[in-house]
C-alpha positions as CSV (number, residue, x, y, z in Angstrom):
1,X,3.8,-21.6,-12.5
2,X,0.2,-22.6,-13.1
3,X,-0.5,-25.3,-10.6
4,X,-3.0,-27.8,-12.0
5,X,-5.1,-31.1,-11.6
6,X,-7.8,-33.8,-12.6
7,X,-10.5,-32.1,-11.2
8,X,-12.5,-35.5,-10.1
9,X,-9.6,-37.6,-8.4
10,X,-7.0,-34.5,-6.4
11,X,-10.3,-32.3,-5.4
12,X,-12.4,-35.2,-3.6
13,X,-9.7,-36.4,-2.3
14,X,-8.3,-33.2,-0.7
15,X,-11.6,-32.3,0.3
16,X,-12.2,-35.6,2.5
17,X,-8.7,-34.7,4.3
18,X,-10.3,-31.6,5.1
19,X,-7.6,-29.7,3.5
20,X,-9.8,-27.6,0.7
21,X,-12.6,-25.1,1.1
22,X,-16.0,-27.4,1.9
23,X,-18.5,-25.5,-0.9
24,X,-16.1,-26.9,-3.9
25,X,-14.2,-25.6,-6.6
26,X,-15.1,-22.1,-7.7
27,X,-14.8,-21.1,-11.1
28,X,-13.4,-17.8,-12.3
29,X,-12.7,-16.4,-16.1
30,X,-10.0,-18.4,-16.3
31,X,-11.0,-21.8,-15.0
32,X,-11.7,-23.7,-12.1
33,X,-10.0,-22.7,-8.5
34,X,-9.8,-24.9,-5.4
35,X,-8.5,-23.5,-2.0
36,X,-7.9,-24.4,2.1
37,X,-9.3,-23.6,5.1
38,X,-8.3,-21.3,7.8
39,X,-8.8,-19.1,10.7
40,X,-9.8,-20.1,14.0
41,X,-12.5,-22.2,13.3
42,X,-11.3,-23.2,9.7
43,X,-14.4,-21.4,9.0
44,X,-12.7,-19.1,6.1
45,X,-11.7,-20.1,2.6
46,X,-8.2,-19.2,1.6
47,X,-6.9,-19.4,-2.1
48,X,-3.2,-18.8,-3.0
49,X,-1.1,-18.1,-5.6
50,X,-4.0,-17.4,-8.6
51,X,-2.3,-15.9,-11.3
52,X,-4.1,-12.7,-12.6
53,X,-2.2,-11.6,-15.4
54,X,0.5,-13.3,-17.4
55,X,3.9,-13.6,-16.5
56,X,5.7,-10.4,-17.1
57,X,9.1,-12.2,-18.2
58,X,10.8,-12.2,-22.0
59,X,9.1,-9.8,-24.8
60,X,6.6,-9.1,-21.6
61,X,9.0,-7.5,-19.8
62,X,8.5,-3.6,-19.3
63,X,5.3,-4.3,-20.6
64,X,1.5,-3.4,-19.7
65,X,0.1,-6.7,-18.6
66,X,-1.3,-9.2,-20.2
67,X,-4.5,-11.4,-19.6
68,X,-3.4,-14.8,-18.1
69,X,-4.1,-17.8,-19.8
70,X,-6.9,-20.1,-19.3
71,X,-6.0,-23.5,-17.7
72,X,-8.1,-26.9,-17.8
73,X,-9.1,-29.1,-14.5
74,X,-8.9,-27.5,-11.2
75,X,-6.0,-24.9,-10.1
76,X,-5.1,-25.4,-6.5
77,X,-4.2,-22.5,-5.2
78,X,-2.5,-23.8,-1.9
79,X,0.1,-21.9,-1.5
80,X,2.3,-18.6,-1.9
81,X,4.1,-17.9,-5.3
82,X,7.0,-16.2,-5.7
83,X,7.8,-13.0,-4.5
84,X,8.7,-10.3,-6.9
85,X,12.3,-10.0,-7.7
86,X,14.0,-7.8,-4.7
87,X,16.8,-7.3,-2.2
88,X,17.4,-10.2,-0.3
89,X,15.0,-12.8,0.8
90,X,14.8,-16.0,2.3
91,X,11.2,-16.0,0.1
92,X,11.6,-17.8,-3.4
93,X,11.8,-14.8,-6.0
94,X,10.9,-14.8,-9.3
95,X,9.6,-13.0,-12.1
96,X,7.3,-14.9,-12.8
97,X,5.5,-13.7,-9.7
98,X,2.1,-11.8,-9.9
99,X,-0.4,-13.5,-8.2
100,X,-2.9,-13.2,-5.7
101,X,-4.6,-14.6,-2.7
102,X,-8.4,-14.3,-1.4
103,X,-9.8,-15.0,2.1
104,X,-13.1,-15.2,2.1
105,X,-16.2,-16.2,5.2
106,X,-18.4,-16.4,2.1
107,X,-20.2,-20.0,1.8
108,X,-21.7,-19.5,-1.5
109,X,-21.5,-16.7,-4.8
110,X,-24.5,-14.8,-3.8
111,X,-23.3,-13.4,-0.5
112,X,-21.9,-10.3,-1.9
113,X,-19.5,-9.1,0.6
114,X,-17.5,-6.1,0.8
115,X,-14.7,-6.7,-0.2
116,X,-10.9,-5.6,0.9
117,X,-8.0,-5.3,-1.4
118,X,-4.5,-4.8,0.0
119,X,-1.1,-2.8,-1.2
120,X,2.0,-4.0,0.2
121,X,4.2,-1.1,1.0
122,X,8.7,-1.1,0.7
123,X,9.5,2.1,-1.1
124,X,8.4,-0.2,-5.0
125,X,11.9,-1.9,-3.9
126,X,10.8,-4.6,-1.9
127,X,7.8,-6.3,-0.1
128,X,5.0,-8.9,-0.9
129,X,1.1,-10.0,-0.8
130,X,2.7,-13.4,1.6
131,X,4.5,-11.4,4.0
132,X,3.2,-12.9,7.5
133,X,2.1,-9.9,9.0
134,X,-0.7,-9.3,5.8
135,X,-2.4,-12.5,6.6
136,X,-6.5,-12.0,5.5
137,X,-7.8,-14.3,8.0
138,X,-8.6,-11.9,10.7
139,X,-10.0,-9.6,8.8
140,X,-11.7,-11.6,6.6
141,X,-13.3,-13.2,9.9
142,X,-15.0,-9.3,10.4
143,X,-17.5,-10.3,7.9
144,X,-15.0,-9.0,5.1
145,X,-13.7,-10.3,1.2
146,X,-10.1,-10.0,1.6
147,X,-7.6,-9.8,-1.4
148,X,-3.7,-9.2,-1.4
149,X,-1.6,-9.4,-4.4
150,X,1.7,-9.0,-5.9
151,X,3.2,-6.3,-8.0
152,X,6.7,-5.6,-10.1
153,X,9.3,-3.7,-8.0
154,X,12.5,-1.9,-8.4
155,X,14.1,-1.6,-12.2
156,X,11.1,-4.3,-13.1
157,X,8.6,-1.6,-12.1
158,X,10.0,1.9,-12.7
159,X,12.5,1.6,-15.8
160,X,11.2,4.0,-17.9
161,X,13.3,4.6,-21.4
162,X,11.7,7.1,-24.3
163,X,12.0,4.3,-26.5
164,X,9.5,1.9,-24.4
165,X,7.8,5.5,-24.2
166,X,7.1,5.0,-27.7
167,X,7.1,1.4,-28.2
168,X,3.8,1.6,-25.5
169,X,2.6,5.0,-27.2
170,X,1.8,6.9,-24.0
171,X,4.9,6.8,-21.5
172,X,6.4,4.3,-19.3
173,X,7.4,3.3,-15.9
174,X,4.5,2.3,-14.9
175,X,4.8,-1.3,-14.4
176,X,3.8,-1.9,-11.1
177,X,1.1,0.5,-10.6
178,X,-0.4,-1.2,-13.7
179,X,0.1,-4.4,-12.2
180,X,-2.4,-3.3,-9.5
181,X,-5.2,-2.0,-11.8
182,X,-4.6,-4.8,-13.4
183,X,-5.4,-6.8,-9.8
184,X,-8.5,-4.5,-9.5
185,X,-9.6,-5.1,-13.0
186,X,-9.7,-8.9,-11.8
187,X,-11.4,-8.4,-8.7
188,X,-14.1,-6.5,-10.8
189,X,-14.8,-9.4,-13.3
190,X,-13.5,-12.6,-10.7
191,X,-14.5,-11.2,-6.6
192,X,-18.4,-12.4,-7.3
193,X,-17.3,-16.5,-7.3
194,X,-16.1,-15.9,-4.3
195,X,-19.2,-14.5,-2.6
196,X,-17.7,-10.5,-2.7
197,X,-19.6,-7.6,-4.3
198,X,-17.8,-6.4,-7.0
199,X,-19.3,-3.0,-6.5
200,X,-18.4,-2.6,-2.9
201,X,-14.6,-2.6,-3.1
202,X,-12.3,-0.7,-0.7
203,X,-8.1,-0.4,-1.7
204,X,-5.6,0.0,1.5
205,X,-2.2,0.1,1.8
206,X,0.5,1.2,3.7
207,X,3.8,3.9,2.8
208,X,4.4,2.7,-0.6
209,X,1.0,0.9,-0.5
210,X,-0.6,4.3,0.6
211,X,1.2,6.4,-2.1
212,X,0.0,3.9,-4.4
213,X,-3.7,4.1,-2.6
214,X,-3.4,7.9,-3.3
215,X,-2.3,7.7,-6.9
216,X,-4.7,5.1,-7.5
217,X,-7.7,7.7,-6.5
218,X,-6.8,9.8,-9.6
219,X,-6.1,7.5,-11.8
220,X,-8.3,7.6,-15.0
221,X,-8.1,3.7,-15.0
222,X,-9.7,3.2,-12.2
223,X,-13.0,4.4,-12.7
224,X,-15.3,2.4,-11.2
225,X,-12.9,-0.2,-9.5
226,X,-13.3,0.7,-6.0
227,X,-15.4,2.6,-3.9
228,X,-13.8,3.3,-0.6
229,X,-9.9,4.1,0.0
230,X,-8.0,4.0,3.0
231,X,-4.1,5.5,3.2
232,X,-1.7,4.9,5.9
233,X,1.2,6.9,6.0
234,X,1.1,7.5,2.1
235,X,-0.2,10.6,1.4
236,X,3.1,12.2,0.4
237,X,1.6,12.0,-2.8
238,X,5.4,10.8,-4.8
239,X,4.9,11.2,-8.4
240,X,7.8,11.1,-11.3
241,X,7.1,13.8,-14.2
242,X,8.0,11.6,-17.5
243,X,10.8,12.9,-18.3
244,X,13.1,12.8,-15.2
245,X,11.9,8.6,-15.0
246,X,13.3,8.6,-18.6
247,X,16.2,10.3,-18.0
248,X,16.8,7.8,-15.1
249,X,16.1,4.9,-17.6
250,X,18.9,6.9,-19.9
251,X,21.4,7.0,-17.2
252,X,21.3,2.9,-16.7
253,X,21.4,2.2,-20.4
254,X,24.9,4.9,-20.2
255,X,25.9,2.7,-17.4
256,X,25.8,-0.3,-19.1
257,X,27.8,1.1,-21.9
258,X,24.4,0.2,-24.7
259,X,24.3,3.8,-25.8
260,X,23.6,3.9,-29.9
261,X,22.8,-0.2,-29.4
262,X,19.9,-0.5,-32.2
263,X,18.7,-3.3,-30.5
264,X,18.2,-1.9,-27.2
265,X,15.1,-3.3,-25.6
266,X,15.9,-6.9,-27.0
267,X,19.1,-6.5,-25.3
268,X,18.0,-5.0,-22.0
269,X,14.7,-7.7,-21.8
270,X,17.5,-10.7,-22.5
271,X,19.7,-9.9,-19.4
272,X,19.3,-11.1,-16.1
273,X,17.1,-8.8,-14.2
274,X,20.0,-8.9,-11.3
275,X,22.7,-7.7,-13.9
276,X,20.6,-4.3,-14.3
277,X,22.3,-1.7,-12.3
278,X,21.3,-0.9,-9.3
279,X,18.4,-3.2,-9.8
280,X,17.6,-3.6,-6.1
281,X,16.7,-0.5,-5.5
282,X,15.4,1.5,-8.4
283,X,12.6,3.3,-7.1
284,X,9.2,1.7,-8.9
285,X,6.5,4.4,-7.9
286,X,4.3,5.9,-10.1
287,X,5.0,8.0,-13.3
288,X,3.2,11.0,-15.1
289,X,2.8,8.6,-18.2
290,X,-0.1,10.3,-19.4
291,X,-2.0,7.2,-19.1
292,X,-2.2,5.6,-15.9
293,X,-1.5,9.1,-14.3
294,X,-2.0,12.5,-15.9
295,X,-0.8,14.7,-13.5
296,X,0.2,15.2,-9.9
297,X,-2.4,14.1,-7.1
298,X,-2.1,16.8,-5.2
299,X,-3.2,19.1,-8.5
300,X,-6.6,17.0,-8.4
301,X,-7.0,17.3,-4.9
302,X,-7.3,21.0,-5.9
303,X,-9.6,20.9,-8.6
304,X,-11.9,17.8,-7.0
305,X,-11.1,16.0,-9.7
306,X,-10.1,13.0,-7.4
307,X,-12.3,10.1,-7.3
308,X,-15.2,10.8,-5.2
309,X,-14.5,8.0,-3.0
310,X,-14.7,8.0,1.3
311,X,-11.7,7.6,2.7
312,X,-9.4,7.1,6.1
313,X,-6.2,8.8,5.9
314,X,-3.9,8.9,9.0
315,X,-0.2,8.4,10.2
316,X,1.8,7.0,13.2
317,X,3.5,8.9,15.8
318,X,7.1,8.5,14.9
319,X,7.0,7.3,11.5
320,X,10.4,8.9,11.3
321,X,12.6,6.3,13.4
322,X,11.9,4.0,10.7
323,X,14.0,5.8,8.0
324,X,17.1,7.5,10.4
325,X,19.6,5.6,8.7
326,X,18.6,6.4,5.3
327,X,17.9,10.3,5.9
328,X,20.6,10.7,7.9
329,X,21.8,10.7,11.3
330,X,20.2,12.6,14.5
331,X,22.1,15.5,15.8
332,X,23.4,14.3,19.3
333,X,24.1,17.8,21.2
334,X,21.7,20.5,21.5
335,X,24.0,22.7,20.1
336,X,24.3,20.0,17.0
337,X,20.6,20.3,16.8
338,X,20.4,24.1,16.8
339,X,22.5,24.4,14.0
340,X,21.1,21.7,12.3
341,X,17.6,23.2,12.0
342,X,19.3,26.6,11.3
343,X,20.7,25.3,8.5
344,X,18.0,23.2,7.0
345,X,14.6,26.2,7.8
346,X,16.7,29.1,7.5
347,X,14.8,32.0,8.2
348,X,12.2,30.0,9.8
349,X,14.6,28.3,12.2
350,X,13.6,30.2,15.3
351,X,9.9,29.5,14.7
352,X,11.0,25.2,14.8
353,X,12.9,25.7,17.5
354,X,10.3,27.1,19.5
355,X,7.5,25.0,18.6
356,X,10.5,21.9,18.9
357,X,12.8,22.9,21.8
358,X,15.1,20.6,23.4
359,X,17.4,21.0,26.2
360,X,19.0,17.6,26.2
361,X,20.4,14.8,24.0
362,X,17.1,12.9,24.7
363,X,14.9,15.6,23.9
364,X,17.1,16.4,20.8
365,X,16.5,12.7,19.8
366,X,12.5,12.7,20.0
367,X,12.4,16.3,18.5
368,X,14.4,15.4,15.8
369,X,12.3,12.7,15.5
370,X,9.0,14.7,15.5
371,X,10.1,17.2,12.9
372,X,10.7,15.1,10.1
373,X,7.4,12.7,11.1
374,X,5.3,16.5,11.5
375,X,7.0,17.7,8.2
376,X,6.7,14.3,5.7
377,X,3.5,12.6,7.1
378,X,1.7,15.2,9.7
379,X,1.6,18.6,6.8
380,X,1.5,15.3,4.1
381,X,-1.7,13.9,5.4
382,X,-3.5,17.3,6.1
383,X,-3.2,18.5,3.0
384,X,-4.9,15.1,1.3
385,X,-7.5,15.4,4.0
386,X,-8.3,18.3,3.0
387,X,-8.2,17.8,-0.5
388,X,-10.8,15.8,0.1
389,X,-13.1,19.1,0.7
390,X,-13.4,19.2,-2.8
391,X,-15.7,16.2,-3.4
392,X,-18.6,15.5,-1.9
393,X,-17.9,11.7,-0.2
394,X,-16.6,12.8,3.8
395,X,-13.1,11.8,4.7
396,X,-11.8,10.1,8.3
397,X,-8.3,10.6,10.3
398,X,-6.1,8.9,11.9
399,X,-3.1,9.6,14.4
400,X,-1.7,6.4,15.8
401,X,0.5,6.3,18.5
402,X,-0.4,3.3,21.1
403,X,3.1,1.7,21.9
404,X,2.7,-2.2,23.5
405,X,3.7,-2.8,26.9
406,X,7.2,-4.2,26.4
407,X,7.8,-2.5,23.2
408,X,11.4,-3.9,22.1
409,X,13.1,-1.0,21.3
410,X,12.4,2.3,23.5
411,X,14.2,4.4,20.5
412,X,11.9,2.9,18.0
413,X,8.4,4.3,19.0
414,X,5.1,4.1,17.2
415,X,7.6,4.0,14.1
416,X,6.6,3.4,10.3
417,X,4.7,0.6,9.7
418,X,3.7,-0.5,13.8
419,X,0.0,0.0,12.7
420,X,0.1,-3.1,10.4
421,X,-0.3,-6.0,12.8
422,X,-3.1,-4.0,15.0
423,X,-4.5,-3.8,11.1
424,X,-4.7,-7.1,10.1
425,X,-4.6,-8.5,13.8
426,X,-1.2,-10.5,13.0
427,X,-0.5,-9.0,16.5
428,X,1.8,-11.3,18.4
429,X,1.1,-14.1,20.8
430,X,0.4,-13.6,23.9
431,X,-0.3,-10.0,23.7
432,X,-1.6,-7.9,26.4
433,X,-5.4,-8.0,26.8
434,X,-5.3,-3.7,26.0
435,X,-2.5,-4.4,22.9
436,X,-5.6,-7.1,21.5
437,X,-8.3,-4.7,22.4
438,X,-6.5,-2.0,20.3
439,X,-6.1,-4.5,17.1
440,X,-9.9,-6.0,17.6
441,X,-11.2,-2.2,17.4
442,X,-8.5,-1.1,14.0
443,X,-10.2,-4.6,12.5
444,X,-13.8,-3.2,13.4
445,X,-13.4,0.4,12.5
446,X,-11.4,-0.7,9.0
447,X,-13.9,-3.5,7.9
448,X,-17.2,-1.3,9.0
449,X,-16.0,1.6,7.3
450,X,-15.4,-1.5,3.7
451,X,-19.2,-2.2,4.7
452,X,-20.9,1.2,5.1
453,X,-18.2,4.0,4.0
454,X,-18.1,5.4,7.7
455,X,-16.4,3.5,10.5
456,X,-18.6,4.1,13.1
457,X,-20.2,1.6,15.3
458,X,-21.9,0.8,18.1
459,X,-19.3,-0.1,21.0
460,X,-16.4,1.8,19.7
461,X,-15.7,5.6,20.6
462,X,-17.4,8.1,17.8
463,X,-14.8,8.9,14.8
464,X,-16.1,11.9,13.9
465,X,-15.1,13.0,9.9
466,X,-12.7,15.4,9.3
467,X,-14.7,18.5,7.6
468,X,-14.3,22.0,7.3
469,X,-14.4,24.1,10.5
470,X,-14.0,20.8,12.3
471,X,-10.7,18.8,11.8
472,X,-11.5,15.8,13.7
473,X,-9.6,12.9,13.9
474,X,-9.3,9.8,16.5
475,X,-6.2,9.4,18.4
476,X,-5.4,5.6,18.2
477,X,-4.0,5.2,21.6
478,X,-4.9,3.8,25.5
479,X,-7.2,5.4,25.4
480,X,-8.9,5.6,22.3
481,X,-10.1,9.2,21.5
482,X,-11.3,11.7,19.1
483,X,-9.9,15.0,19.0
484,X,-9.4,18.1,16.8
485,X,-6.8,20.2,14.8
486,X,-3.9,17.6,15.1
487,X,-1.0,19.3,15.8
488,X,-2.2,22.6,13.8
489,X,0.5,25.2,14.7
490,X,3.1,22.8,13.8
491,X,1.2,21.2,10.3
492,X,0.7,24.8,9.6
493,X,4.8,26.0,9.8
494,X,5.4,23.1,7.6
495,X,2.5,23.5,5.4
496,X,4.3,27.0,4.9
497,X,8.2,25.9,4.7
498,X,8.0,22.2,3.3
499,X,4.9,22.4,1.3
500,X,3.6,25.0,-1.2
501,X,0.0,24.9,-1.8
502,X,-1.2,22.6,-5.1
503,X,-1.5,24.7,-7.7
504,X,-5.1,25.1,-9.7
């Protein structure tokens, strides 16, 4: 998909229709790389679609990846690629599909600006670096380097088979997440051409993006590649032990009636990825390999063996709303409820109830609601908070829950994912002055904090870091506020009943 051209007759002329970034063609380790302008003053550079790896299609299929190849002339990178092959889209997909974009204020190499790299999240079945909502303008305009990028999803990410186990010699599965070390690795060698420091990097990302942010942290690969980290709603910490992602893998290959076939991998990499089963929504997340990931990340929260990185770690108010359908539906009578949580805390029913009581269907709703957001993210993001006791660099939370005037759907709340467009200030148009205050200060707190490694400023309430003794965290809301001990009686019945301590 490499998109190239005479350097001396398509650049000039672009540049005179005003349609490529003024300082010229940048050059990176693979060639030559022209861009657009943006933002609201067309004051930012924006380059699409550079290819960082090569494609991960034929014998490169379930494969580490593999340096991209270098081109001749000037790439322009104008526009999106692909998006990685997923459910259905009106977005082109392909396999052919990792590549990233860069928005940068920069107006020459030696700036050295922090720099911003974003994880798409989707459950590894679906998402993209294009998606509208993760446009780097905004943030990018804060003084920022901004990079998104693309990874592998679904059975393109996660398949993991003992016989690609050996063919690799240490595990596999691990497609996507190495898809985004790989993106790091080229932000470490490529970020400087376009004015970022390559030694002030901060990784965000959101549910799987977050998971991934949080895996990413103790990876051994990824020594050196970043030096901030912020998670939002990902701190469930989801990790596959080896075995169990290869006895997935074993199950398809069962499925597909290849059992004993000596040619397996040949066979597998030659199918359509679509005639996989259940290809759509084969869970990609990362895998124990032994490589990329040695062991749980909760176990090196315990031992400090984490990356000692700062971080922001935080959740939304009603994170749950967003997975009801898939996690089953909400009890609708009191009584319903009552035996609901009977039957899912046993013994430590009576102890929810209290600290969740309801008295009618619409307080069964929101309670329902609250218990599985408290008992996933709440007890989820706590216990990586404080796993960050263990290292020296200080830690910042997060509670979101400001809900726009107008909001579209009152059963919805602050759900999963209603953070993003306050994040990258992709709010809509014509928000409310407050809703645009709210997204101006998330941009100022989230690119100070890529600057400095604290987000405090002048102008914007004190975020005081959550520490021992003091549990602080702010309370993005109308108003804006710190506070302390989020929700601690509640985090700590969970803490109890849904999540045993890491062990040493």
């Amino acid at each position: 998909m490499i998109r190239t051209s005479i350097a001396g007759i398509i650049f000039f002329a672009a540049l005179a229709a005003g349609q490529v970034q003024s300082q010229g063609p940048v050059r990176i380790d693979t060639g030559r790389v022209s861009g657009a302008l943006g933002g609201s003053s067309n004051t930012i550079s924006v380059y699409k679609g550079i290819p960082f790896v090569a494609p991960p299609v034929g014998e490169l299929r379930w494969k580490a990846p593999q340096p991209a190849k270098d081109w001749a002339g000037v790439f322009e990178a104008t526009k999106f690629s692909p998006i990685p092959p997923q459910r259905q889209s009106a977005d082109p997909q392909s396999e052919d599909s990792l590549y990233l974009n860069v928005w940068t204020p920069a107006k020459s190499a030696a700036e050295r600006l922090p720099v911003m790299v974003w994880i798409y999240g989707g459950g590894f079945t679906y998402g993209s670096a294009s998606t509208r909502i993760y446009d780097g303008v905004h943030l990018a305009e804060h003084g920022v380097v901004v990079v998104t990028f693309n990874y592998r999803l679904n059975v393109l990410a996660g398949f993991a088979h003992p016989l690609l186990s050996k063919e690799s010699g240490h595990g596999s599965g691990d497609y996507g997440m190495l898809d985004q070390i790989a993106a790091l690795q080229w932000v470490k060698r490529n970020i400087k051409a376009f004015g970022g420091d390559e030694n002030n990097v901060t990784i965000f990302g959101e549910s799987a993006g977050g998971i991934s942010v949080s895996a990413l942290v103790v990876s051994p690969l990824t020594n050196g590649l970043f030096q901030k980290a912020i998670v939002e709603s990902g701190s469930a910490a989801t990790i596959t032990p080896l075995a169990s992602a290869e006895a997935t893998g074993k199950a398809m290959v069962s499925k597909m009636g290849l059992d004993g076939d000596p040619n397996l991998l040949a066979t597998l990499r030659g199918k359509a990825w679509k005639d996989l089963p259940d290809a759509q929504n084969y869970r990609g997340g990362p895998v124990v390999d032994g490589y990329a990931f040695t062991d749980h990340p909760a176990a090196f929260w315990a031992q400090g063996k984490q990356h000692n990185v700062p971080m922001i770690i935080g959740y939304n108010h009603d994170e749950a709303t967003f997975f009801l359908a898939r996690d089953g539906e909400i009890p609708k009578t009191v009584e319903e409820y009552q035996a609901s949580v009977k039957q899912r805390f046993g013994d430590s029913a009576g102890a929810v109830l209290s600290l969740y009581p309801a008295k009618s269907p619409e307080e069964v709703y929101w309670q329902e609601v609250a218990i599985r957001t408290d008992s996933r993210f709440g007890t989820g993001a706590r216990a990586q908070l404080r796993g960050e006791f263990t290292v020296p660099s200080k830690a910042w939370s997060y509670h979101f829950s400001y809900l726009a005037p107008g909001a579209r759907d009152p059963k919805r709340g602050v759900s999963h994912a209603s953070e993003l467009a306050f994040v990258f200030g992709t709010i809509p148009a014509g928000s409310t002055k407050e809703t645009q205050d709210i997204s101006e200060a998330m941009m100022s707190y989230w690119t100070q904090f890529a600057k400095t490694g604290d987000p405090n400023q002048a102008g914007l309430p004190q975020w005081p870091a959550f520490q021992k003794g003091s549990e602080s965290y702010l309370e993005i809301a109308a108003p804006m506020h710190a506070g302390k001990d989020l929700n601690k009686e509640k985090a700590d019945l969970f803490s109890r009943i849904v999540r045993p301590a890491p062990r040493n």
